[in-house]
C-alpha positions in Angstrom: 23.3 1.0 59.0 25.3 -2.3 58.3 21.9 -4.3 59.2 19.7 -2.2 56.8 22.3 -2.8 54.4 22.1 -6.3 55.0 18.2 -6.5 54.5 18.0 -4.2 51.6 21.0 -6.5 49.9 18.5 -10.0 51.4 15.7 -8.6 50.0 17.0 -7.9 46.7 18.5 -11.4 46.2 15.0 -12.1 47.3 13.7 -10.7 44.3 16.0 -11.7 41.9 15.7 -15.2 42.9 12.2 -14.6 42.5 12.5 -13.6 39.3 14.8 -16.7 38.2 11.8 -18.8 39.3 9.5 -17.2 37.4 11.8 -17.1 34.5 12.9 -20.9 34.9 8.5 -21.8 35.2 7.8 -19.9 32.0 10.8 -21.8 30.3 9.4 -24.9 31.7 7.7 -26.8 28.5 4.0 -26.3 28.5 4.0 -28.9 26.5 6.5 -31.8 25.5 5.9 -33.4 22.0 6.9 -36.0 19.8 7.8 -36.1 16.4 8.2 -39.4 14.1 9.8 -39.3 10.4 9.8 -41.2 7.4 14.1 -40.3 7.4 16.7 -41.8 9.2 17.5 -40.0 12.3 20.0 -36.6 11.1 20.1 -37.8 7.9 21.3 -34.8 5.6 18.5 -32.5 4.4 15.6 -34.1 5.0 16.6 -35.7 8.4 18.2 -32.4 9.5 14.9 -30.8 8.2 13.2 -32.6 11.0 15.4 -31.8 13.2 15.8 -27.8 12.1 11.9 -27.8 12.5 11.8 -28.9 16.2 14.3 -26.4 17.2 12.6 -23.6 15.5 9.3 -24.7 17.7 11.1 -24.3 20.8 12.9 -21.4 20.4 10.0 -19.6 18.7 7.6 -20.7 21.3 10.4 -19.7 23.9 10.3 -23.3 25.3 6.6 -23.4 26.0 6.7 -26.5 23.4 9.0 -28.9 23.3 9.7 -31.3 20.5 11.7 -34.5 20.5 12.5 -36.2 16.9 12.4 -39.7 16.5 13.5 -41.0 12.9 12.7 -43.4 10.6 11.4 -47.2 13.5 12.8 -45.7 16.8 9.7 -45.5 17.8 7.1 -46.4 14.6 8.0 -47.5 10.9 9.0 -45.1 8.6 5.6 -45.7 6.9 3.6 -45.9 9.9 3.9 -42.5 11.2 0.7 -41.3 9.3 -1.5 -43.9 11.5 0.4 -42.8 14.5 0.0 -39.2 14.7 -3.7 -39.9 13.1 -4.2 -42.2 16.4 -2.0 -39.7 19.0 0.7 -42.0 19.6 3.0 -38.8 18.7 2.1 -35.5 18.3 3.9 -34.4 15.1 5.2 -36.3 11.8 7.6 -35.6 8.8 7.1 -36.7 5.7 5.8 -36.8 2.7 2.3 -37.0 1.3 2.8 -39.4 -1.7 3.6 -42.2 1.2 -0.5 -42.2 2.0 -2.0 -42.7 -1.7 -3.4 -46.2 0.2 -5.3 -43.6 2.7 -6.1 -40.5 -0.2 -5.3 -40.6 -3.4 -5.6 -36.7 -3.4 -2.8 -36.7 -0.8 -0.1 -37.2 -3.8 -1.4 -33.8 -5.3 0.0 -32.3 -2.1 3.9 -33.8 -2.6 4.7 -34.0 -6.3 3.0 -34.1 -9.8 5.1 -35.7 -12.7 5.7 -32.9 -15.1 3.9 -30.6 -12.2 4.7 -27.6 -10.0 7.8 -26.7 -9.1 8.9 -25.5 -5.4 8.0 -22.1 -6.5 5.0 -22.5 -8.0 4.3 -25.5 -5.3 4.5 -23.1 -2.7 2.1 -20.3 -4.6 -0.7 -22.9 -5.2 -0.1 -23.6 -1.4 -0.3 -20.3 0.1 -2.2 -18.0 -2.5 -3.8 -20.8 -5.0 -6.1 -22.5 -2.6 -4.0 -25.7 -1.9 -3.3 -25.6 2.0 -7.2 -25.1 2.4 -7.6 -28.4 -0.4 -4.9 -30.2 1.7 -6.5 -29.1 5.4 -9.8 -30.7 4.0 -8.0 -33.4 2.6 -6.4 -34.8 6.2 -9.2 -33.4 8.0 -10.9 -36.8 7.9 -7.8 -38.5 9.6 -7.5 -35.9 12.3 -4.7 -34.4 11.4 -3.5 -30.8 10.2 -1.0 -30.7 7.5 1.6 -27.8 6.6 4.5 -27.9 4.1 7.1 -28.4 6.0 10.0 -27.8 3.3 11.6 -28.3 -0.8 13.8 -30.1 -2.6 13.5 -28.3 -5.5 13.6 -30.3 -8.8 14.8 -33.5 -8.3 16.8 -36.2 -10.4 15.7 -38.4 -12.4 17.5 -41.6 -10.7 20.3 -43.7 -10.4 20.6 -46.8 -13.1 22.1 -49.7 -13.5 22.0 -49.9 -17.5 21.9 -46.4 -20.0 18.0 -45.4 -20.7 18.2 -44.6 -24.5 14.5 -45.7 -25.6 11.6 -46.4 -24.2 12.1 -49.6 -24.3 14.5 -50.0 -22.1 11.9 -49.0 -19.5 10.5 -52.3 -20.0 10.7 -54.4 -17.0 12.6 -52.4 -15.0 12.4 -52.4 -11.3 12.6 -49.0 -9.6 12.1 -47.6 -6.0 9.8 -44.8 -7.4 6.8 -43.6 -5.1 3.7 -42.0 -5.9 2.2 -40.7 -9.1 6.0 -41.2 -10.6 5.6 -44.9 -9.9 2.0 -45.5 -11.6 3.7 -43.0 -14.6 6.5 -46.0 -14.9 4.4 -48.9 -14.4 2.4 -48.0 -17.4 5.6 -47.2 -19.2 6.5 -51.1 -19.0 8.5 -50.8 -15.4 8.2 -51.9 -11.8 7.5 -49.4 -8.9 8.8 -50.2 -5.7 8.1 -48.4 -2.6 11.1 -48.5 -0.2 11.8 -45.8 2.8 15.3 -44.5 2.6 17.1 -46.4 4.4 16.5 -50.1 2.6 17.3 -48.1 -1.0 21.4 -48.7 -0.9 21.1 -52.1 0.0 18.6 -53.0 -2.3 20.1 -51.4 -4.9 23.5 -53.1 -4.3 22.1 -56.3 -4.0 19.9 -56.1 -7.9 16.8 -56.5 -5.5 16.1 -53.4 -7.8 17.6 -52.1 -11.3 17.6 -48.1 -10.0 15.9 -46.0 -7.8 15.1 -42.0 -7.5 15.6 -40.2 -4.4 16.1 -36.6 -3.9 19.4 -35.1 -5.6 22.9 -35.1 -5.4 23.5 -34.0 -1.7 21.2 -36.2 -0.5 22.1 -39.3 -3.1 25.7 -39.4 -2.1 24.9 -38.9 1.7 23.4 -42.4 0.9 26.4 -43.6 -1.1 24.0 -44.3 -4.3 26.9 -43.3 -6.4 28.4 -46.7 -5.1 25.7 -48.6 -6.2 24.7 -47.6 -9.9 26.7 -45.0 -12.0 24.8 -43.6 -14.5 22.5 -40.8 -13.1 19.8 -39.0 -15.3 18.1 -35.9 -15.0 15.6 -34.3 -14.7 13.5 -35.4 -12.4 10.1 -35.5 -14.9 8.6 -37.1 -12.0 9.4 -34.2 -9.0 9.5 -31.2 -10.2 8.8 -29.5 -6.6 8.5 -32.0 -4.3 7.0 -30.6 -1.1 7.7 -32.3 2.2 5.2 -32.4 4.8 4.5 -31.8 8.4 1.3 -33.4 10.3 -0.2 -32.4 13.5 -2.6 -34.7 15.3 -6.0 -32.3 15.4 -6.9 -32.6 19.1 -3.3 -32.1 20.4 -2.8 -28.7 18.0 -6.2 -27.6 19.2 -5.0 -27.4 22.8 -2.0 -25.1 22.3 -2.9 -22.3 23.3 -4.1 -19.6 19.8 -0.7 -17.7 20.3 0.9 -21.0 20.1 -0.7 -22.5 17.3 0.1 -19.1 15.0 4.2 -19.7 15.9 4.1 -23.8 14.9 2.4 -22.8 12.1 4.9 -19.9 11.2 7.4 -22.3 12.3 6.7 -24.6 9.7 6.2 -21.9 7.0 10.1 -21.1 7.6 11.0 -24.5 7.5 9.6 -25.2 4.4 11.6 -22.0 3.0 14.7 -22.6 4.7 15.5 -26.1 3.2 15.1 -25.4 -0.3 17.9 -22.8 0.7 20.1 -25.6 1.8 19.0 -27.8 -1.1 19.7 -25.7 -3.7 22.8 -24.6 -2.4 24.3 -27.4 -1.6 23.4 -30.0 -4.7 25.6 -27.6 -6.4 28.7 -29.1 -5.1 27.9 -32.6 -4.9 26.9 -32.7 -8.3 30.7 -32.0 -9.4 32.2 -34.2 -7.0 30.5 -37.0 -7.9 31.2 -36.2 -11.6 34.7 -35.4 -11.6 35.9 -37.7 -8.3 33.4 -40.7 -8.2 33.5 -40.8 -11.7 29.4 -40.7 -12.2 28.1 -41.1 -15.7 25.7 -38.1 -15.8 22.8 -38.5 -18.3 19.7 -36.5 -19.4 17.1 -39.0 -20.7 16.5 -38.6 -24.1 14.1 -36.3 -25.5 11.5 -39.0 -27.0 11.8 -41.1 -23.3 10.3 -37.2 -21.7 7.6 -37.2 -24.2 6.3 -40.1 -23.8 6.6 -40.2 -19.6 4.7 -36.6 -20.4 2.1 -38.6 -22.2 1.9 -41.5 -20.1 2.0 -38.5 -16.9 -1.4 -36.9 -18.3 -2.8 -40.2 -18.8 -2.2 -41.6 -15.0 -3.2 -38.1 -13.1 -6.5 -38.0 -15.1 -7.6 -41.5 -13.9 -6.1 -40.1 -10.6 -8.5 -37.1 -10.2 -11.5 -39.2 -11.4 -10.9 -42.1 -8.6 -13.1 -40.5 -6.3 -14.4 -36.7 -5.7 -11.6 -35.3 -3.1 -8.9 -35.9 -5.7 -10.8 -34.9 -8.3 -11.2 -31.2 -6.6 -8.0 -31.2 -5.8 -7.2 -32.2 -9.1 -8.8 -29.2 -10.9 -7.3 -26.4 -8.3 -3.9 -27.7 -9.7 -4.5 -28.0 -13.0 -5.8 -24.5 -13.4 -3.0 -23.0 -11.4 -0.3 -25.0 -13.1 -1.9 -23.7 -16.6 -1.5 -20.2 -15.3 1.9 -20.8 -13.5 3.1 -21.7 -17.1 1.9 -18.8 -19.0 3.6 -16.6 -16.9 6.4 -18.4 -16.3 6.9 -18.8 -20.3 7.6 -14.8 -20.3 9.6 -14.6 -17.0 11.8 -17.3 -15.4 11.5 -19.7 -18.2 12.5 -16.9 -20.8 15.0 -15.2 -18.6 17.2 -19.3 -17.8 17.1 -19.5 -21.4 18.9 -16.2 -22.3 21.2 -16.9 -19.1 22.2 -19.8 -19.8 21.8 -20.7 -23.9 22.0 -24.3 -25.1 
């Protein structure tokens, strides 16, 4: 009896040990994968967003695929992660589409218009308007597959070095701006300068640059901008909706597996939904604290400064859209959805902030 005991009790470890095995093989990665960004490594929100992304992937996939974040030169530039995922030296980048205008000018479309789309309205031209299909066909001839990959919501307008009470006081002024934003201030009498995050503080500090845009206030005062240049306008006429990006390199996405490619997909759909979330509820606080305990000098730009960035704006993305035939298709998908966006928008969550919150 004791011996049949004993075998039925061996061969059940057998089994569950068995089972371990099997469990420990199909949490083995089936495939291990790298991802470069434009942000320093765990920087707040955008960093983090990287970082929230690869850990969706693994868990949703159950470990099958495993992602590894590498920010902003650990292991490319912060502007070279488009050639290196194009090329296969990672798998995977973050960033945003602006960065490429030297590869696509149509890529901007995909990031932020001046006086564009917001997040909302970013995200319905994306999913429902015809955009992601635009933006697929777009990167297509890099060998990459694009998805948005999160929001920041509408941004601010900047942090300056001097008031902005006229035009004119656009007039030589030296900015980090990138993208459409940056042509819209060049015309305007300014200098665009394209800097990853990292170099903006120190360029800033240094008068290497007069002011500088970057997201909003959680963001700004995880980089201490507030130290550098006090007065701080809004809004951001420039990034209404700016929509970050995650890139796949074609031929590694192709081999997952068609039940993995629908969850990294997915993955990044939730991403992109979950940082506007963190954006929008965290800028809130930052805002006051760097008003009422850094002492920031908060500023709207004055009403004759927007209309003629507006003018300027319409000026810059038509010469955009006729630079070549991509970006001019792309160009017309988001003019005619913008158009409808605002009718409707006129009637519902434009109407409804101005009764909620009256000037």
């Amino acid at each position: 009896m004791k011996r049949r005991q004993f075998l039925k009790g061996a061969g059940a470890a057998t089994v569950a040990t068995g089972a371990l095995m099997s469990t420990a093989a199909q949490a083995a990665p089936e495939f291990k994968w790298k991802m470069v960004t434009t942000w320093p490594k765990n920087f707040p929100g955008l960093g983090v967003g990287a970082n929230n992304l690869a850990q969706l992937i693994n868990d949703m996939t159950g470990g099958r695929v495993e992602v590894k974040v590498y920010g902003a030169s650990e292991l490319v530039g912060a502007l070279e992660i488009f050639d290196a995922v194009s090329r296969g030296t990672a798998e995977m980048g973050h960033g945003a589409s602006y960065y490429w205008k030297g590869k696509s000018r149509a890529a901007q479309f995909f990031a932020a218009v001046p006086f564009g789309l917001t997040a909302q309205e970013m995200n319905s031209w994306l999913y429902h308007g015809g955009g992601m299909e635009l933006w697929e066909e777009t990167y297509a001839a890099f060998g990459l597959v694009p998805g948005a990959a999160g929001n920041t919501g509408v941004q601010m307008g900047g942090w300056f070095n001097k008031e902005i009470n006229s035009v004119e006081d656009l007039q030589g002024l030296k900015m980090r701006m990138p993208g459409l934003g940056g042509e819209v201030l060049k015309r305007a009498g300014g200098t665009p300068v394209l800097l990853p995050g990292g170099e903006i503080f120190p360029a800033l500090q240094s008068g290497a640059i007069d002011a500088t845009e970057w997201v909003g206030p959680y963001n700004d005062a995880a980089f201490g901008l507030h130290k550098a240049a006090k007065f701080y306008y809004y809004p951001g006429w420039h990034e209404p909706g700016t929509t970050l990006e995650c890139f796949m390199n074609k031929e590694a996405f192709e081999k997952l597996p068609a039940d993995l490619q629908v969850i990294v997909r997915n993955a990044i759909r939730v991403a992109n939904q979950d940082m506007l979330a963190d954006f929008t509820a965290k800028n809130n606080l930052a805002l006051e604290q760097l008003v009422n305990e850094q002492n920031v000098q908060l500023r709207k730009f004055p009403d004759d400064v927007l209309a003629k960035l507006k003018a300027l704006s319409d000026e810059v993305i038509a010469e955009e859209a006729a630079s070549d035939d991509m970006t001019k298709k792309v160009f017309d998908s988001f003019v005619k959805f913008r158009d409808q966006a605002t009718k409707w928008h006129q009637v519902s969550e434009q109407a409804y902030l101005n009764a909620r919150n009256p000037l």
